[in-house]
GUKE-767564 format. One line per 5 residues: number of its first residue (from 1); their letters; for each residue x, y, z of N, C-alpha, C, O. Coordinates in Angstrom, 2 decimals, m for minus. Layout:
<recs>
NUM = A = X/Y/Z/X/Y/Z/X/Y/Z/X/Y/Z; ...
</recs>
This chain:
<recs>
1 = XXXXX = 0.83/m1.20/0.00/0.00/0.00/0.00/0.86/1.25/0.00/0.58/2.21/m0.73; 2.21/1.26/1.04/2.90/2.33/1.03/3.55/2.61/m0.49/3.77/3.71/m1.00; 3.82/1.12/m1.14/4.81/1.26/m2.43/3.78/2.01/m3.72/4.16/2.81/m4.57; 2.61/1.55/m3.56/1.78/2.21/m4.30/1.24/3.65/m4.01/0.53/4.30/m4.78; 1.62/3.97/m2.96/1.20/5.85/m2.95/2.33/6.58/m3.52/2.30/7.52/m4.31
6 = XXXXX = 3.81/5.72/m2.73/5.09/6.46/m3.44/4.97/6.26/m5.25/5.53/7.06/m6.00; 4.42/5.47/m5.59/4.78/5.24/m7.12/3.74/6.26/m8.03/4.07/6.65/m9.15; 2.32/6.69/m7.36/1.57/7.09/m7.52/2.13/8.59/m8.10/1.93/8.94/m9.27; 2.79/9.33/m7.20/3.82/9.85/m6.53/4.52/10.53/m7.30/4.41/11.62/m7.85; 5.29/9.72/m7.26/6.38/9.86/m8.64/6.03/9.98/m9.82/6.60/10.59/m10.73
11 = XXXXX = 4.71/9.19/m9.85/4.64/9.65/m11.65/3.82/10.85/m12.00/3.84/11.40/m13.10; 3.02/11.25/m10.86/2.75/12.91/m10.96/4.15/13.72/m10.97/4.15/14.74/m11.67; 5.00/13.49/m10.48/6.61/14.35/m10.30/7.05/13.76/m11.95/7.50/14.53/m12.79; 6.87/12.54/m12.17/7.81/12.58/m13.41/6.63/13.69/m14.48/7.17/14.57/m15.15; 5.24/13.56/m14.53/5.33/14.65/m15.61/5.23/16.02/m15.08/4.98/16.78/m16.02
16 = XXXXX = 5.32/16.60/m14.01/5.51/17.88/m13.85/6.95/18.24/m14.47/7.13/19.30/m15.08; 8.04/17.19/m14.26/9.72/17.45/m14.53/10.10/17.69/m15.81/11.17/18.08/m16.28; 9.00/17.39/m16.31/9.12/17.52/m18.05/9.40/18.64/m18.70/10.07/18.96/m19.68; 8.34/19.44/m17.50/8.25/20.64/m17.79/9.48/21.97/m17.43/9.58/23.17/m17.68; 10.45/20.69/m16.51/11.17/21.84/m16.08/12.77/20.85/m16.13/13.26/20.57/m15.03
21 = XXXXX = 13.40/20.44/m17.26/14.64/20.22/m16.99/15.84/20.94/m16.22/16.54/20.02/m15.81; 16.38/22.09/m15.86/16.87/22.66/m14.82/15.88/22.62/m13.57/14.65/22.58/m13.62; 16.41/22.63/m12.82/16.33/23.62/m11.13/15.99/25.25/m11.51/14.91/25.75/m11.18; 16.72/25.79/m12.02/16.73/27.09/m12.11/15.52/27.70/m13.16/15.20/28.86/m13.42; 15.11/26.63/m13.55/13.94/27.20/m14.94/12.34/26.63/m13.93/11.38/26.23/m14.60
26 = XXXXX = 12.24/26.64/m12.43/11.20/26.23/m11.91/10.21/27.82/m12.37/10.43/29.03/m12.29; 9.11/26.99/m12.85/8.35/27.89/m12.79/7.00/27.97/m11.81/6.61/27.00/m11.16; 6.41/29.12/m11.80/5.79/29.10/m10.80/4.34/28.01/m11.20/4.00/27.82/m12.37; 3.59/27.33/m9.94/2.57/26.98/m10.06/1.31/27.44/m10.07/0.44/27.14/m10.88; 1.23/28.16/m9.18/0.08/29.20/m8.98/0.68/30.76/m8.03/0.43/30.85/m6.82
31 = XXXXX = 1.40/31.76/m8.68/1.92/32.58/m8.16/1.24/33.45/m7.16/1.68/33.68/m6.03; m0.15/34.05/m7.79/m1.14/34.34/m6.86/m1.02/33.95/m5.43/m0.41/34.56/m4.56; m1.69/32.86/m5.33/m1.89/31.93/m4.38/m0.74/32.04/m3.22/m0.90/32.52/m2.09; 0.57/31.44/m3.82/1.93/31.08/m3.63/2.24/32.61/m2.39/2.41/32.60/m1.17; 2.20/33.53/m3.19/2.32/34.67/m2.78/1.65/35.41/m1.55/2.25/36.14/m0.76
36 = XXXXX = 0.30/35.10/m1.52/m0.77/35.38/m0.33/m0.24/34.32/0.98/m0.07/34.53/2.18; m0.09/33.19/0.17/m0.10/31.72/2.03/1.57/32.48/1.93/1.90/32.56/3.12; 2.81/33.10/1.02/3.99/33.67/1.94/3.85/34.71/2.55/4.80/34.91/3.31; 2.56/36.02/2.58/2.42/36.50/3.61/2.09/36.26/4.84/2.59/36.84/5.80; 1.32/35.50/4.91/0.56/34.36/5.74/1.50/33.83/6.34/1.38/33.62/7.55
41 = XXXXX = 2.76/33.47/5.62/3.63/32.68/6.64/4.97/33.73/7.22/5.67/33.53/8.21; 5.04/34.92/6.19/5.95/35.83/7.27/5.54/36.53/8.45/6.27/37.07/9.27; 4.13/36.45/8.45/2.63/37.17/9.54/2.94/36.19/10.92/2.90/36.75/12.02; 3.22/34.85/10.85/3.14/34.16/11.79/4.60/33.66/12.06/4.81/32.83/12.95; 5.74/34.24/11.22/7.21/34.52/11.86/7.39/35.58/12.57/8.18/35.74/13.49
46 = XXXXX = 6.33/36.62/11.96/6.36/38.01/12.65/6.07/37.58/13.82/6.94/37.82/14.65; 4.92/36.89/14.28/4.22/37.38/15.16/4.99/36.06/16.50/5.33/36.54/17.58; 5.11/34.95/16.33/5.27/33.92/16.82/6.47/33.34/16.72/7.03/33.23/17.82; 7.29/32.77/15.46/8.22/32.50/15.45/9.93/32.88/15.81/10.89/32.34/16.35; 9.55/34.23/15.07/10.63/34.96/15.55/10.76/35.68/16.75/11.93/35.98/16.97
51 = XXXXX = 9.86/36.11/17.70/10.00/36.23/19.24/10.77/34.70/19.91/11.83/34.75/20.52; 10.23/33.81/19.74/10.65/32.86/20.35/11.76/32.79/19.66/12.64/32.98/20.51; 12.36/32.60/18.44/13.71/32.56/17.97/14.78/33.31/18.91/15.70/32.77/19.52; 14.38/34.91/18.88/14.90/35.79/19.91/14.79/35.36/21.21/15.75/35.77/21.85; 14.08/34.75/21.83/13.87/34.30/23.66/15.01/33.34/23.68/15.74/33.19/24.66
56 = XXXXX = 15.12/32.60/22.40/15.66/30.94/22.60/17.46/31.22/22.23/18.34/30.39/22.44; 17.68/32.64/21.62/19.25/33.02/21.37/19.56/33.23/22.86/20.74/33.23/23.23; 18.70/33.38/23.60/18.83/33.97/25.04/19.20/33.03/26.18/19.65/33.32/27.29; 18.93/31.93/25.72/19.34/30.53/26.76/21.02/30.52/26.93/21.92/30.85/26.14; 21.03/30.20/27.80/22.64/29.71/28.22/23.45/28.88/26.72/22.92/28.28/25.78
61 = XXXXX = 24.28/29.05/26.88/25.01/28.30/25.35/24.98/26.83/25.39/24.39/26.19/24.52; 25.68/26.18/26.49/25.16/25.34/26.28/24.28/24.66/26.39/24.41/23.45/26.26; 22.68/25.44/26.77/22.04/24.84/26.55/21.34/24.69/25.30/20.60/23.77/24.95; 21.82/26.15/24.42/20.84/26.39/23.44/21.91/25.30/22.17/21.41/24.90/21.12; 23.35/25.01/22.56/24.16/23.84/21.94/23.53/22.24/21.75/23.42/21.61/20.70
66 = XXXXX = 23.19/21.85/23.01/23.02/20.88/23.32/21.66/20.67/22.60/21.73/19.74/21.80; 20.33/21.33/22.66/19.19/21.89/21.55/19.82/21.27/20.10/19.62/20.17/19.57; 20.69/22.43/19.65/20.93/22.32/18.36/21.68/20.85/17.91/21.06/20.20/17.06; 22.39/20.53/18.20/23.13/18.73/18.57/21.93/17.89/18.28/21.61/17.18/17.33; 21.29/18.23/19.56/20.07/16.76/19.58/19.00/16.86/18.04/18.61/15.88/17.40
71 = XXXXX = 18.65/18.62/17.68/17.62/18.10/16.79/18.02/17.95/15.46/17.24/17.74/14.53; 20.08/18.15/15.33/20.50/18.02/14.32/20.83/16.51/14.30/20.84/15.87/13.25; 21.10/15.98/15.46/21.33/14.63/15.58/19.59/13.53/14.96/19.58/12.33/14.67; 18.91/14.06/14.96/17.59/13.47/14.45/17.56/13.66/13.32/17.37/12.63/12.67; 17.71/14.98/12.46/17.51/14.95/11.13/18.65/14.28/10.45/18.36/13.91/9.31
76 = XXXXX = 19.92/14.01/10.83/20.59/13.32/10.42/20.13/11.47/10.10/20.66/10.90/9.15; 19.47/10.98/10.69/18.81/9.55/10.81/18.47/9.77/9.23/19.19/9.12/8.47; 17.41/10.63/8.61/17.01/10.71/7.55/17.99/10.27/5.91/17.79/9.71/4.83; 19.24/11.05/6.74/20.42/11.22/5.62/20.93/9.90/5.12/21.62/9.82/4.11; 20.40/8.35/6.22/21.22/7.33/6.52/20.48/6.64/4.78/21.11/6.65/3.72
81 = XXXXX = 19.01/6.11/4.98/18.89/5.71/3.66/19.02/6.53/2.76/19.55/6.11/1.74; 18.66/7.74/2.78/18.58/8.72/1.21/20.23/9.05/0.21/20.66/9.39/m0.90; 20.65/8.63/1.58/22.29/8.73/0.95/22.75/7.59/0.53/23.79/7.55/m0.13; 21.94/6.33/0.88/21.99/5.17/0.36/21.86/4.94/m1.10/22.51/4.50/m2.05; 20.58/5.50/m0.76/19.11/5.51/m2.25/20.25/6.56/m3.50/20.00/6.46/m4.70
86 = XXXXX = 21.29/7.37/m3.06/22.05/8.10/m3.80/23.39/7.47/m4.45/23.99/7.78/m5.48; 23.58/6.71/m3.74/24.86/5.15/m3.75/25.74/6.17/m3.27/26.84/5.89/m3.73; 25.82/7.32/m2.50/27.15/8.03/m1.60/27.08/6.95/m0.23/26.43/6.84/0.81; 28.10/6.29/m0.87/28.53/5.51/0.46/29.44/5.88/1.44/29.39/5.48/2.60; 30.59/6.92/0.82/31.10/7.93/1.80/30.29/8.63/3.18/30.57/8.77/4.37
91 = XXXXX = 29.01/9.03/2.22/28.05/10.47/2.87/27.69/9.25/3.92/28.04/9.46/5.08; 26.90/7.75/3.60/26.12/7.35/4.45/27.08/6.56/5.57/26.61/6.07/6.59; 28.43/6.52/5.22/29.35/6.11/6.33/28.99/7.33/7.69/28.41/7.18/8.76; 29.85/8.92/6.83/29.73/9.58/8.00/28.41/9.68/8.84/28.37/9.81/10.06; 27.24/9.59/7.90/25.73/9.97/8.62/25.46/8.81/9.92/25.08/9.05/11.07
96 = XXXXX = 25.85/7.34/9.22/25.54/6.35/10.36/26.72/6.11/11.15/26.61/5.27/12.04; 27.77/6.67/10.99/28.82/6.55/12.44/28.32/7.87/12.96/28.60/7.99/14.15; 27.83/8.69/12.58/27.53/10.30/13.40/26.36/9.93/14.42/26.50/10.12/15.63; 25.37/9.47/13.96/24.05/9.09/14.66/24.39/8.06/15.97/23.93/8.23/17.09; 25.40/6.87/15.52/25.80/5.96/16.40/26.39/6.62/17.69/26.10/6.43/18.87
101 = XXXXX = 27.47/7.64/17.00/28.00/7.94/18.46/27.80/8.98/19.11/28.29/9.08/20.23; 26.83/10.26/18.43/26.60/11.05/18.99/25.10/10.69/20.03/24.72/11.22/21.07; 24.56/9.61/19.24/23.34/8.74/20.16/23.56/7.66/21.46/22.61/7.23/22.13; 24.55/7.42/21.63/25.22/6.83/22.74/26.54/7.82/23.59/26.43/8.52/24.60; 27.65/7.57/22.81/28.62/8.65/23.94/28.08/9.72/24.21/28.13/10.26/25.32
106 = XXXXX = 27.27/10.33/22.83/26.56/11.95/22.81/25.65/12.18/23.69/25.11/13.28/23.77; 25.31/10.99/24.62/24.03/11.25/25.39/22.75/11.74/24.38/22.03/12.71/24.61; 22.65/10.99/23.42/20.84/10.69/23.08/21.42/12.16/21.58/20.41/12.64/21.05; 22.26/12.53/21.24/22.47/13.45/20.80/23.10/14.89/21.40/23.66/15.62/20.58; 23.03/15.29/22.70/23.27/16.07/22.87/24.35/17.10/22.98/24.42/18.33/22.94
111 = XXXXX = 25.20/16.03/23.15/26.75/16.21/22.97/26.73/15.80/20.89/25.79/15.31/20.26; 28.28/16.28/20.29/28.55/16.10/19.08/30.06/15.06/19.15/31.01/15.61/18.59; 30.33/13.90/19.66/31.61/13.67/19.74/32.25/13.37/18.22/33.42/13.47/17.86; 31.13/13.00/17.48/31.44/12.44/15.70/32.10/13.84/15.54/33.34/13.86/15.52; 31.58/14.73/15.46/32.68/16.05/14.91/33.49/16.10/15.11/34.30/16.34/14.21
116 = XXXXX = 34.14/15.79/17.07/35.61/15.84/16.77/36.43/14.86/16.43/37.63/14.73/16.67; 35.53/14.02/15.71/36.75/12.79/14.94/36.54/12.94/13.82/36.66/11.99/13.05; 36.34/13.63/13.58/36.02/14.29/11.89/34.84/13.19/10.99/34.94/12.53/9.96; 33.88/13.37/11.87/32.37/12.76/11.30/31.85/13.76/10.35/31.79/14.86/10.90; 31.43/13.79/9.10/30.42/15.23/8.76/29.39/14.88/7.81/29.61/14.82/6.60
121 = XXXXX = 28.26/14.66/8.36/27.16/14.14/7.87/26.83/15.38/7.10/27.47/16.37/7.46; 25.90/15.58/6.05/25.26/16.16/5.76/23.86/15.91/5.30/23.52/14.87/4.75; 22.93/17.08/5.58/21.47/16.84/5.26/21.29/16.48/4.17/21.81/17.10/3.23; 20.43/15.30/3.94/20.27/14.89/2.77/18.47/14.04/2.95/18.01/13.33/3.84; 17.95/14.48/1.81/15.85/13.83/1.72/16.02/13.20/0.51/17.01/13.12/m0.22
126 = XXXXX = 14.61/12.67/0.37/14.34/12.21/m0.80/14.24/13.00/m2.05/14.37/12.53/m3.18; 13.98/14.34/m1.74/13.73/15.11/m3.21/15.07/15.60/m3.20/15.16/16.26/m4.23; 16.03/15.64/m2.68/17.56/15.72/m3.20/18.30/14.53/m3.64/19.44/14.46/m4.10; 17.24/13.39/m3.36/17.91/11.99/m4.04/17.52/12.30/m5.86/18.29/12.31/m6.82; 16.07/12.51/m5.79/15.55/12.45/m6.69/16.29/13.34/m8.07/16.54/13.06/m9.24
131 = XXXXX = 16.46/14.61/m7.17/17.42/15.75/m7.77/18.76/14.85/m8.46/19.15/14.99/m9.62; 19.26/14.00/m7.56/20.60/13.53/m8.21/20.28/12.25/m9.30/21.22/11.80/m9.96; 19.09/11.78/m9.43/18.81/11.40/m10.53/18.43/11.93/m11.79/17.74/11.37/m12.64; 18.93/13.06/m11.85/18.65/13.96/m12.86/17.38/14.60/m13.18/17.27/15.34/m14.16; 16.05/14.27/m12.09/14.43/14.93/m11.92/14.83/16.69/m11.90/15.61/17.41/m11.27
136 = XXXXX = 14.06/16.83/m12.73/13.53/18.45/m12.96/12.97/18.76/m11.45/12.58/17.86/m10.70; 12.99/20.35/m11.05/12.60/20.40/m9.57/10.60/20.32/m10.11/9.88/20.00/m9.16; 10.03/20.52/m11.11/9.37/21.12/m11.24/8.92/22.25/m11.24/9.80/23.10/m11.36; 7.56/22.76/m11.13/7.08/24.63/m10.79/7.31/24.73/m9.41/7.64/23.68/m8.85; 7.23/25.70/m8.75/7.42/26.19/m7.66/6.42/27.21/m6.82/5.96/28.26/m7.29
141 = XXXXX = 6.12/26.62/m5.27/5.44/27.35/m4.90/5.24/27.48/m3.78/6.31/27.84/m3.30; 4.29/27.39/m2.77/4.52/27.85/m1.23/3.30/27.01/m0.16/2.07/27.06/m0.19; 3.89/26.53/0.42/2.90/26.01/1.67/2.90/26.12/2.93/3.85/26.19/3.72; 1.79/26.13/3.11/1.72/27.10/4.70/2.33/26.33/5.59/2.28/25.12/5.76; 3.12/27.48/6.32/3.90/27.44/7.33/4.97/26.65/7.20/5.85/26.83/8.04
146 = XXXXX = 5.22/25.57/6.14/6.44/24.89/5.93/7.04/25.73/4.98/8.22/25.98/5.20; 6.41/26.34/3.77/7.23/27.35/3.12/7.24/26.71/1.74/6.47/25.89/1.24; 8.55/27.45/1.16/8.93/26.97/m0.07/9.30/25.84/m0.80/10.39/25.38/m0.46; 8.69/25.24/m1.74/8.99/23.91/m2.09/8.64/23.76/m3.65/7.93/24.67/m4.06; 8.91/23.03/m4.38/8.63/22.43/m5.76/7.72/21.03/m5.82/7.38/20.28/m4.91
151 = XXXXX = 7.50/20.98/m6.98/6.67/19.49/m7.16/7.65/18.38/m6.48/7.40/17.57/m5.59; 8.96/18.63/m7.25/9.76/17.59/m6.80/9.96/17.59/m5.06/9.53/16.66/m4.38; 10.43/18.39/m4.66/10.77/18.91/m3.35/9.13/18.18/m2.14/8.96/17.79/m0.98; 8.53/18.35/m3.06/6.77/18.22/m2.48/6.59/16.85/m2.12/6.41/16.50/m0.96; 6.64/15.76/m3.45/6.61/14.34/m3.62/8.11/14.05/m2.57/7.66/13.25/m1.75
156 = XXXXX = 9.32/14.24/m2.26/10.25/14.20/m1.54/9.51/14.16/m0.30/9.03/13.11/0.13; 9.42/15.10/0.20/8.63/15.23/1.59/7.52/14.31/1.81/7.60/13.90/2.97; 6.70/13.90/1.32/5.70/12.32/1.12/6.36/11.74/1.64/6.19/11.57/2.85; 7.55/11.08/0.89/8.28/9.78/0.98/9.02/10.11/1.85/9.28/9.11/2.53; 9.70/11.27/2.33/10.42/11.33/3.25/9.78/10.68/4.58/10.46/10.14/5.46
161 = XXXXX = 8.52/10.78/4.59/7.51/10.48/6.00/7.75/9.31/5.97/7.79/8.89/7.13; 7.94/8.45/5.17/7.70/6.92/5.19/9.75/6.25/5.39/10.13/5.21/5.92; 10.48/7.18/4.84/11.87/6.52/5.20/12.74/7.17/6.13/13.91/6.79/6.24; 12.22/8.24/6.92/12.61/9.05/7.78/13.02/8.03/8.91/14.16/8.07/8.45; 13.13/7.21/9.89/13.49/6.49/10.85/12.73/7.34/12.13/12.26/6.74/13.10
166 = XXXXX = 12.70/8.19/12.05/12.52/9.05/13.46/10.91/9.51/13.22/10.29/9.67/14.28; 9.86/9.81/11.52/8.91/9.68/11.49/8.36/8.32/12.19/7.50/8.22/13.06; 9.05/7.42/11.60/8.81/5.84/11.52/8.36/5.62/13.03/7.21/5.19/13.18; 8.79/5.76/13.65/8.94/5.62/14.89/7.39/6.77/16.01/6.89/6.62/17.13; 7.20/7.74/14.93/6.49/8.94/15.49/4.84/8.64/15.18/3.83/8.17/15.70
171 = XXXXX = 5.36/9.30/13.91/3.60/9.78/13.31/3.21/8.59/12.44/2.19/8.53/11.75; 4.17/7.60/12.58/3.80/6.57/12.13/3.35/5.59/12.99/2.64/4.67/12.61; 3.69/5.73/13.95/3.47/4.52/15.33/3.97/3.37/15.41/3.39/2.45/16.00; 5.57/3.18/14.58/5.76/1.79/14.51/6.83/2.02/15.13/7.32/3.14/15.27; 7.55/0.40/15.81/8.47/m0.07/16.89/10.01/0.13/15.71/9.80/0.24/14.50
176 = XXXXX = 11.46/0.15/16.24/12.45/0.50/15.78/13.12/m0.04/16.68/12.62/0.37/17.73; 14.10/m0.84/16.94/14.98/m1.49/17.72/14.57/m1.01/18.95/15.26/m0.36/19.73; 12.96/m1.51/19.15/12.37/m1.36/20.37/12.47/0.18/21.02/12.73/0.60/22.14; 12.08/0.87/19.58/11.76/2.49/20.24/10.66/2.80/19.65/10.30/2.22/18.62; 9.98/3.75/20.22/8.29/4.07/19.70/8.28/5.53/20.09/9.05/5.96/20.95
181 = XXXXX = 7.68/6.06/19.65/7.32/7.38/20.24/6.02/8.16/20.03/5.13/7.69/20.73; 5.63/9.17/19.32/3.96/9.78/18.75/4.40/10.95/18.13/5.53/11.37/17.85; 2.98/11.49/17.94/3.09/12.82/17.31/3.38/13.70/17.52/3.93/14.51/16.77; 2.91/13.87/19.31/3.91/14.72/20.04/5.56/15.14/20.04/6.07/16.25/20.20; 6.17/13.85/19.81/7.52/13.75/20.02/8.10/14.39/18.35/9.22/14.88/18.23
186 = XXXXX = 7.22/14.29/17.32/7.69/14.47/16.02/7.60/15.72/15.69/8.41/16.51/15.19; 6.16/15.83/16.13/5.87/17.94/15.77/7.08/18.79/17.11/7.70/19.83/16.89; 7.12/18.18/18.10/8.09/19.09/19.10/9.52/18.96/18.39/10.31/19.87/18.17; 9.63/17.88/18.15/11.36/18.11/17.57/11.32/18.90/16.29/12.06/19.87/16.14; 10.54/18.55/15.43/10.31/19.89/13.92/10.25/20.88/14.55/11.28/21.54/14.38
191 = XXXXX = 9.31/21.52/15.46/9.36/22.57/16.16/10.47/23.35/16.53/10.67/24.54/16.29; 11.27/22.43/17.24/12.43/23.08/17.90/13.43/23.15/16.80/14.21/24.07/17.06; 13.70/22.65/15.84/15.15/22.45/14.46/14.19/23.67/13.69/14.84/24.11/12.75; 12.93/24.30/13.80/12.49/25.60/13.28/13.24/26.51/13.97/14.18/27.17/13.54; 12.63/26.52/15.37/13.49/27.74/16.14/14.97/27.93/16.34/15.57/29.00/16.43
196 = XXXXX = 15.50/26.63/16.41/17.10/26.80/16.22/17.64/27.56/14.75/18.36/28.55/14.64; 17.07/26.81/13.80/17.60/27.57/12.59/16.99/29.04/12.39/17.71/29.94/11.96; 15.77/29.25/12.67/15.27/30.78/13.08/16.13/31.77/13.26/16.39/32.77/12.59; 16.73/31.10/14.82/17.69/31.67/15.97/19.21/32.46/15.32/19.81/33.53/15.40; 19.29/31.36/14.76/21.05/31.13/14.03/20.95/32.19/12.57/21.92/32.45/11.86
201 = XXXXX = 19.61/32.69/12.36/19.43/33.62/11.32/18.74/34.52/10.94/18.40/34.85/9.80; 18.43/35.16/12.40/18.12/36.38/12.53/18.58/37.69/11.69/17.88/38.56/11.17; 19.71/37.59/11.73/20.52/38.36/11.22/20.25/38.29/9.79/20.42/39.33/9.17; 19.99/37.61/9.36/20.22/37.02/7.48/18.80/37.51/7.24/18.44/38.30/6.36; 18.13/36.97/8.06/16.63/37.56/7.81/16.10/38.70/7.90/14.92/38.91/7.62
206 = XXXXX = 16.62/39.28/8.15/16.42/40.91/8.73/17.02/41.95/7.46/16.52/42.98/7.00; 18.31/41.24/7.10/19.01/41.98/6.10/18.01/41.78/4.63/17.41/42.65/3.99; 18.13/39.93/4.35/16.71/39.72/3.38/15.92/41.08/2.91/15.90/41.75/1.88; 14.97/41.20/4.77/14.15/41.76/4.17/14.11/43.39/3.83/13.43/44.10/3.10; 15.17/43.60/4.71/15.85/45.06/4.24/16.07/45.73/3.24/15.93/46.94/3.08
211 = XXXXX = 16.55/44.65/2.26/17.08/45.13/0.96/16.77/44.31/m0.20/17.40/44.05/m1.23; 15.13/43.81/0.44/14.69/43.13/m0.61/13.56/44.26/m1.34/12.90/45.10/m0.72; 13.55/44.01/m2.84/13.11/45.02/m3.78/11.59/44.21/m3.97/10.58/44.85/m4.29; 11.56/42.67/m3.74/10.61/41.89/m3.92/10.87/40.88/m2.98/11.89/40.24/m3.26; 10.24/40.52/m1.88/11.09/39.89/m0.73/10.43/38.35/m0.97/11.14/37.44/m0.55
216 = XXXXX = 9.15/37.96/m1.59/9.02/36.75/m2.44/9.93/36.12/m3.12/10.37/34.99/m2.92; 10.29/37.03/m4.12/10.91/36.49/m4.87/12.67/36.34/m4.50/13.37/35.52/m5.09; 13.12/37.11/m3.62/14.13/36.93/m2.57/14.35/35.29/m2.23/15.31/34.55/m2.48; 13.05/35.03/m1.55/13.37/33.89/m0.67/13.37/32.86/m1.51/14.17/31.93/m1.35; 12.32/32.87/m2.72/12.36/32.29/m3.80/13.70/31.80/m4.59/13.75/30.63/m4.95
221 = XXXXX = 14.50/32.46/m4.79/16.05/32.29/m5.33/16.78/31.83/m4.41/17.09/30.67/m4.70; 17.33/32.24/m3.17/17.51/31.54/m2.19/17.43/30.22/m1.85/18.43/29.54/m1.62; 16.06/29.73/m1.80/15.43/28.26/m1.83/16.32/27.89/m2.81/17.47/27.51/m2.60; 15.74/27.99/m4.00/16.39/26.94/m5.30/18.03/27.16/m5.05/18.65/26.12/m4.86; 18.69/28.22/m5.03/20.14/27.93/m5.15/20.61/26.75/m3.88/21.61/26.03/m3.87
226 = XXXXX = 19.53/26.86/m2.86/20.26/26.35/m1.73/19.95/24.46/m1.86/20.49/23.56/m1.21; 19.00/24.38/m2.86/18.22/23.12/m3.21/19.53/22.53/m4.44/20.22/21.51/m4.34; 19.54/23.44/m5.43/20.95/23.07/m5.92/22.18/22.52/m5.51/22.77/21.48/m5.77; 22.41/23.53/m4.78/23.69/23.27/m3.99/23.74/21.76/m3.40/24.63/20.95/m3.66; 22.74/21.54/m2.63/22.62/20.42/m1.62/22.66/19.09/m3.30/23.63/18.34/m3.31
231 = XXXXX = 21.61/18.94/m4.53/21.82/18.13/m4.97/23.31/18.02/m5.42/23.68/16.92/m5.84; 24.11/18.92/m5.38/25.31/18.49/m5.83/26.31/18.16/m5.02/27.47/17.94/m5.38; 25.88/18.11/m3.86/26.60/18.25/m2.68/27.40/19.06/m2.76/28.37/18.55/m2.19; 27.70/20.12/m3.13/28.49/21.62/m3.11/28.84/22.20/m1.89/28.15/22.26/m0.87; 29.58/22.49/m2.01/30.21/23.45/m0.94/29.82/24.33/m0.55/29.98/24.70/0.61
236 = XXXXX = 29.04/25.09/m1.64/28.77/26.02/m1.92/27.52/26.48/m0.71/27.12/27.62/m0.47; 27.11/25.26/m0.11/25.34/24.88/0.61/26.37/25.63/2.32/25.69/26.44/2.95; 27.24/25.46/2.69/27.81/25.52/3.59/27.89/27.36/3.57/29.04/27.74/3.79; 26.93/28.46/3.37/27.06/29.74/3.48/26.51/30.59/5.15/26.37/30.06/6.26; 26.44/31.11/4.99/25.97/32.45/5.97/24.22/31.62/6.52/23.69/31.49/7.62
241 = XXXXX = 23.91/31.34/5.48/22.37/30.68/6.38/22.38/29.17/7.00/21.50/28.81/7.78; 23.33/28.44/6.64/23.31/27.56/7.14/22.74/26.53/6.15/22.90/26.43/4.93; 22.16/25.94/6.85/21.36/24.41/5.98/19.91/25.17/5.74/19.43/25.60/6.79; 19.45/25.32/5.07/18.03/25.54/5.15/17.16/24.55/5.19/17.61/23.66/4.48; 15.96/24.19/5.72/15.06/22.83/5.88/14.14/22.96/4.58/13.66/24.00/4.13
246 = X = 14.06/22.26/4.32/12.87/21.96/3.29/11.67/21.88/3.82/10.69/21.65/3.12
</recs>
């Protein structure tokens, strides 16, 4: 049943991709639209997100460290098959010795000891697998409160729910080397890897919108270069904002 929604899936993504062989030639889907739910979603950074971003720069370091560790130590789980599904067997070495030991010596994540042995996982989903199979991102457009995304990027996030390890375990309700958890545990940790990266880019965001002439279409370019970057695994992804979440 699961293999048939992903396939379902995909073949809506394969003919949207048709339409868009680059990344950079995404066109929009419904711009209108797209445009109204991103006020909608800078209204409720205004109002909600970014206070707490600001409260949470305010915690002791290491506590607001130990935060950033643990919910980077979770999205890393994700990186373990998709980097598989990519055949980077390098990437999925560092991702599953990073998880191993920052999940045991690290205390559950909280500590980073993989870094100082030169572990370096990087974020990696399904619609950046897909990306490295040569998939068009598709059109491009906006969903509430998660933000910016493409067809491809869209169908990614689906499947991501189903090979994520830490969904698996959540909003899925199934057992994992005898770990379980709920929905609670899944929306609070998304929650908190929002406000950390929030936190860490205050600054970037502020300037954004400072000297943005069209601040849509700002974040818009942004997204895709940073969606690029990551399918190529570039260096280039390693800037001033950090990782951005999909």
């Amino acid at each position: 049943m699961i293999f048939k929604k992903i396939i379902k899936s995909l073949s809506v993504l394969l003919i949207a991709s048709s339409l868009s062989s680059k990344i950079y030639a995404a066109e929009e889907c419904f711009e209108k639209a797209s445009r109204s739910i991103f006020k909608f979603n800078m209204m409720v950074d205004d109002a909600i997100i970014e206070p707490i971003a600001k409260g949470y720069n305010k915690l002791p370091r290491p506590l607001k460290e130990g935060t950033s560790n643990f919910t980077n130590n979770i999205s890393t789980l994700l990186s373990i098959p998709t980097s598989l599904l990519q055949g980077n067997f390098n990437q999925f070495a560092h991702s599953t010795g990073s998880v191993i030991l920052n999940s045991t010596i690290g205390v559950f994540g909280i500590l980073n000891p993989a870094e100082k042995i030169g572990l370096k996982p990087s974020k990696e989903d399904f619609g950046q697998t897909l990306g490295s199979y040569g998939l068009g991102s598709g059109c491009y457009f906006v969903l509430p409160i998660l933000g910016p995304t493409t067809v491809r990027d869209s169908v990614g996030l689906l499947v991501d729910s189903y090979l994520d390890p830490f969904a698996h375990v959540t909003i899925r309700e199934k057992e994992l080397f005898s770990i379980s958890g709920n929905n609670l545990d899944y929306y609070s940790v998304k929650s908190a890897t929002a406000v950390d990266f929030r936190s860490d880019n205050l600054t970037n965001f502020d300037s954004v919108e400072k000297n943005s002439l069209d601040l849509y279409s700002s974040f818009k370019s942004i997204y895709l270069q940073d969606r690029s970057n990551k399918i190529k695994n570039s260096l280039d992804d390693q800037d001033d904002w950090g990782n951005l979440e999909n």
